[in-house]
N, CA, C and O atoms as a DFTB+ gen file, in Angstrom:
284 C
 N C O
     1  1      -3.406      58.878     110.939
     2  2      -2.989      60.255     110.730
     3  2      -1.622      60.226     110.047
     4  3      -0.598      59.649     110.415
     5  1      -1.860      61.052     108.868
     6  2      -0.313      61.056     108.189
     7  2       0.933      61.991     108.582
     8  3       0.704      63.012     109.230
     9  1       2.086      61.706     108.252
    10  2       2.954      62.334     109.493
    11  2       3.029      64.177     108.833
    12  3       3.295      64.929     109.770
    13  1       2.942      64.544     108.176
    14  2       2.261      66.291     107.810
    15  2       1.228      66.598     109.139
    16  3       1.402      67.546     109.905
    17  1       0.087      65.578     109.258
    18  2      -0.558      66.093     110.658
    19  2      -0.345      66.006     111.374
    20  3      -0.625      67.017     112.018
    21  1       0.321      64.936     112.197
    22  2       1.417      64.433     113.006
    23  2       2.401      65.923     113.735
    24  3       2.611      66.085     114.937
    25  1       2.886      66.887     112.562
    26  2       4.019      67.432     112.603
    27  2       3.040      68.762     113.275
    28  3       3.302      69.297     114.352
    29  1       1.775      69.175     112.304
    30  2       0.921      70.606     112.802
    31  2       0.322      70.006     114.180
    32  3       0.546      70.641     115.211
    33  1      -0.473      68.741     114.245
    34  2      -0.590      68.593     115.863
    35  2       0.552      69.089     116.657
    36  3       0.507      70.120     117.328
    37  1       1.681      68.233     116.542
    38  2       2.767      68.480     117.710
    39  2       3.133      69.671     117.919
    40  3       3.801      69.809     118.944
    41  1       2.865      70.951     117.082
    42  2       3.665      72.439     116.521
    43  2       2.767      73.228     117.452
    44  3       3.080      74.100     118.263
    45  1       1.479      72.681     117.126
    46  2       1.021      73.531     117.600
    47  2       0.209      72.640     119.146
    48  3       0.561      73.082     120.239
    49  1      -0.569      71.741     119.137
    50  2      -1.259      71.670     120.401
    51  2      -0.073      71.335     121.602
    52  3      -0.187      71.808     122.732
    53  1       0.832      70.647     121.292
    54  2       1.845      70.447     121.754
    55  2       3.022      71.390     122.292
    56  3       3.820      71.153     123.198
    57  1       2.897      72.630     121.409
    58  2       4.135      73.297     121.750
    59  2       5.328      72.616     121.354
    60  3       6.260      72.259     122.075
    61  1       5.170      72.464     119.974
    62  2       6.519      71.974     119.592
    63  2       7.318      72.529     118.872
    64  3       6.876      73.435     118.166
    65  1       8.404      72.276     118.812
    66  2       9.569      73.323     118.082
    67  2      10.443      72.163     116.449
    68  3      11.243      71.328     116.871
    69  1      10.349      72.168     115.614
    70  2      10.922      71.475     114.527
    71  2      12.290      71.523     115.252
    72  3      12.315      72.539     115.947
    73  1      13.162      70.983     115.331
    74  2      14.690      70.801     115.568
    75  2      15.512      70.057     115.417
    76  3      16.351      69.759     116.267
    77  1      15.406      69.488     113.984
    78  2      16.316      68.765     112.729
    79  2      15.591      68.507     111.721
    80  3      14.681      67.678     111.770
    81  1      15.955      69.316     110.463
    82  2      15.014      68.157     109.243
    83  2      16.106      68.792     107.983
    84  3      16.900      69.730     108.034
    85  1      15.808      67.976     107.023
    86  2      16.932      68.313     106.099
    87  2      15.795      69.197     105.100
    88  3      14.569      69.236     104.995
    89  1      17.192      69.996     104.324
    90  2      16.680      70.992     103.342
    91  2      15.932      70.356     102.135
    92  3      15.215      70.997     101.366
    93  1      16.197      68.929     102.052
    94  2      15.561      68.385     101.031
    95  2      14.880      67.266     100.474
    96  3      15.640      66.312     100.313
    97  1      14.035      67.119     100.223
    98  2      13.397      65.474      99.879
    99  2      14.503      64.554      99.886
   100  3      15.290      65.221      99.213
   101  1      15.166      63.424     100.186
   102  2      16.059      62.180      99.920
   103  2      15.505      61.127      99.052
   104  3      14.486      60.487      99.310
   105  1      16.025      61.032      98.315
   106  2      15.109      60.038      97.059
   107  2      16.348      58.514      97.249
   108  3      17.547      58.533      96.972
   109  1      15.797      57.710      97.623
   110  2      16.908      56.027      98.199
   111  2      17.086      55.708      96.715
   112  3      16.975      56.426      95.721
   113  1      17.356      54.583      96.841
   114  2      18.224      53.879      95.565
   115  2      16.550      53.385      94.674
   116  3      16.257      53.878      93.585
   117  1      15.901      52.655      95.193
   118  2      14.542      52.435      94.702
   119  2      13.557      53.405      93.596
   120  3      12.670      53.107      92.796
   121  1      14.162      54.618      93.975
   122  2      13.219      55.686      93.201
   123  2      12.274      56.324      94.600
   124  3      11.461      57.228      94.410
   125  1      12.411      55.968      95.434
   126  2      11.390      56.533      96.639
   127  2      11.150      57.672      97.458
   128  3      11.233      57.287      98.624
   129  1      10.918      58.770      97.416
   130  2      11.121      59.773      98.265
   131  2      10.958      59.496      99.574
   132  3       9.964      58.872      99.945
   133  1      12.112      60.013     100.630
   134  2      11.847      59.932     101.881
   135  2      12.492      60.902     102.825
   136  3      13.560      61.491     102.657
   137  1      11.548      60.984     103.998
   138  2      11.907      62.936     104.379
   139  2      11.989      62.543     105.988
   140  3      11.616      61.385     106.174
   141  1      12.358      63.181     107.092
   142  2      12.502      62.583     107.927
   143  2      12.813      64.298     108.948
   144  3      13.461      65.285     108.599
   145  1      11.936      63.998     110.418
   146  2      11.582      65.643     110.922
   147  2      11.753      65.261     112.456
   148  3      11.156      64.298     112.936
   149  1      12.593      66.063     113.186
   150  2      12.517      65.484     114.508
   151  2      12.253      66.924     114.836
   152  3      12.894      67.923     114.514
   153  1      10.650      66.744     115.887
   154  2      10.107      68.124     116.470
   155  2      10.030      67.717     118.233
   156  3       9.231      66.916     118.718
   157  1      11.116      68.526     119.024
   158  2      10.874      68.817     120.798
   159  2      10.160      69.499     120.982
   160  3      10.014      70.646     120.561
   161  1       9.407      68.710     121.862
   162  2       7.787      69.466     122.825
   163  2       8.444      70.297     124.049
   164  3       9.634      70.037     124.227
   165  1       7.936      71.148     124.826
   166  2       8.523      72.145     125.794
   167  2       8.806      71.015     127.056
   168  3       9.716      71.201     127.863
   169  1       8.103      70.084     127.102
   170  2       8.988      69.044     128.058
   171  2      10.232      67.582     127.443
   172  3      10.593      66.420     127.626
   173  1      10.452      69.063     126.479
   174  2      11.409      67.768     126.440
   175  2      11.740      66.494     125.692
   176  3      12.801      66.051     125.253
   177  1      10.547      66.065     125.686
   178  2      10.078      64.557     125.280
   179  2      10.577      65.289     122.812
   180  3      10.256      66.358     122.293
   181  1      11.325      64.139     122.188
   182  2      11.718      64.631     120.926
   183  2      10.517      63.358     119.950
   184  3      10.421      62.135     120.060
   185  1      10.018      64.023     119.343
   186  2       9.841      62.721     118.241
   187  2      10.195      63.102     116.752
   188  3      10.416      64.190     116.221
   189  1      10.166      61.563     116.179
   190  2      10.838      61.479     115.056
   191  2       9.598      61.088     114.023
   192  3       8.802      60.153     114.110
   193  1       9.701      62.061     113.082
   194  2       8.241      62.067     111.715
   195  2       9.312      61.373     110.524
   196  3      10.485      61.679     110.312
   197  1       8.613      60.517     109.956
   198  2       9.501      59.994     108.628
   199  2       7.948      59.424     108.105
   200  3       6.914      59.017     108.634
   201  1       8.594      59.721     106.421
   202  2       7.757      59.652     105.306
   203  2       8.007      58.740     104.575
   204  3       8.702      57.955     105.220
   205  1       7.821      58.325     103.443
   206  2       7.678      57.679     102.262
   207  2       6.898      57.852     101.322
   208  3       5.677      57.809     101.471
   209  1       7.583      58.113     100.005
   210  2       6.446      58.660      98.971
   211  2       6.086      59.800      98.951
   212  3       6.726      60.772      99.353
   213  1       4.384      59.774      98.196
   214  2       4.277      60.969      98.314
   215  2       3.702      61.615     100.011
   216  3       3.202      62.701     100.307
   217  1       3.937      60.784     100.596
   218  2       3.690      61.340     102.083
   219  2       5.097      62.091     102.303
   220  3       5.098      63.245     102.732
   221  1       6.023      61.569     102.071
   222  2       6.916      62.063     102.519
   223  2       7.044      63.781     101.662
   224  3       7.298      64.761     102.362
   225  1       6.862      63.913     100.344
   226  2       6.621      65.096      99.836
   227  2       5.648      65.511     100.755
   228  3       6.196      66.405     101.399
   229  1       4.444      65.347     101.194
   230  2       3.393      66.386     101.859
   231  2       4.457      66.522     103.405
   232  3       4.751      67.621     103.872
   233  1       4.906      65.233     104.007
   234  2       5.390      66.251     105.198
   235  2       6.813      67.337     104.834
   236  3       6.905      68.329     105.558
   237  1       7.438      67.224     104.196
   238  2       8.611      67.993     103.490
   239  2       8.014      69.257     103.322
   240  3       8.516      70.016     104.151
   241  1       6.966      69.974     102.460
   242  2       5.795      70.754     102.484
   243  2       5.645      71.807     103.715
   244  3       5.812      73.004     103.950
   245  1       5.258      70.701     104.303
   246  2       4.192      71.327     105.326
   247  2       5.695      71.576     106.394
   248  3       5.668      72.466     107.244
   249  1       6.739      70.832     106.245
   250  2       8.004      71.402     107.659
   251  2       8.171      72.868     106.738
   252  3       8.018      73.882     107.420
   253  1       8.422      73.058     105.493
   254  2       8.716      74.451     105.121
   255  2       8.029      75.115     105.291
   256  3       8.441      76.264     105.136
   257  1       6.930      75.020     105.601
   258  2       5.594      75.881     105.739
   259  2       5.907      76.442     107.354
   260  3       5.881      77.606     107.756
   261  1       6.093      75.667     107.826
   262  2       5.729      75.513     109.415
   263  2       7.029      76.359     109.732
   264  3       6.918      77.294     110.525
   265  1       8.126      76.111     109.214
   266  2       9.044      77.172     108.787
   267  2       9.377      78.540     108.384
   268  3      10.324      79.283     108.641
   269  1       8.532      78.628     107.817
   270  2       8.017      79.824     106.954
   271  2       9.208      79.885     105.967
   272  3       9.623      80.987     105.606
   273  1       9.768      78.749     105.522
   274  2      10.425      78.603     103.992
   275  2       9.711      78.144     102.634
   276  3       8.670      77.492     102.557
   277  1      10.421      78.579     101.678
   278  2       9.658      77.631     100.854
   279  2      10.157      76.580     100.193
   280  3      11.345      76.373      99.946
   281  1       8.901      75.678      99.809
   282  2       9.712      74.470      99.286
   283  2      10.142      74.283      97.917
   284  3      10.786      73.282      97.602
C-alpha cells in the first residue's frame, strides 16, 4: 500500500487528524521529490508517511485534498 492510502486509511478508518506536513513537495540534491506527513489517531498513537518520487507527489496530493487545499 502506497503511503497516499496509508494517509486516507488512517483519516478516515482510524480517526486520524494530519498534524504536520509541509506546504510543499521538497525536491533533495539528486533531483528527487520527497514529501513527508505525520497524521495522530484519537489514541494518540502519531505516524510518520514519507514519499519518494512520484509517490511522494501522489501523497502531497492527496494531504491537500484531505485538507481541503489545493495543490
Amino acid at each position: 500500500m502506497d503511503a497516499s492510502k496509508r494517509l486516507t486509511v488512517l483519516c478516515s478508518r482510524e480517526n486520524g487528524k494530519i498534524t504536520r506536513y509541509p506546504e510543499k513537495l521538497r525536491t533533495l540534491d539528486n533531483g528527487v521529490e520527497h514529501y513527508f506527513v505525520e497524521v495522530t489517531c484519537n489514541d494518540g498513537i502519531q505516524y510518520g508517511l514519507q514519499a519518494f518520487g512520484e509517490e511522494a507527489v501522489s501523497l502531497f496530493k492527496e494531504t491537500m485534498k484531505t485538507l481541503g487545499k489545493s495543490a
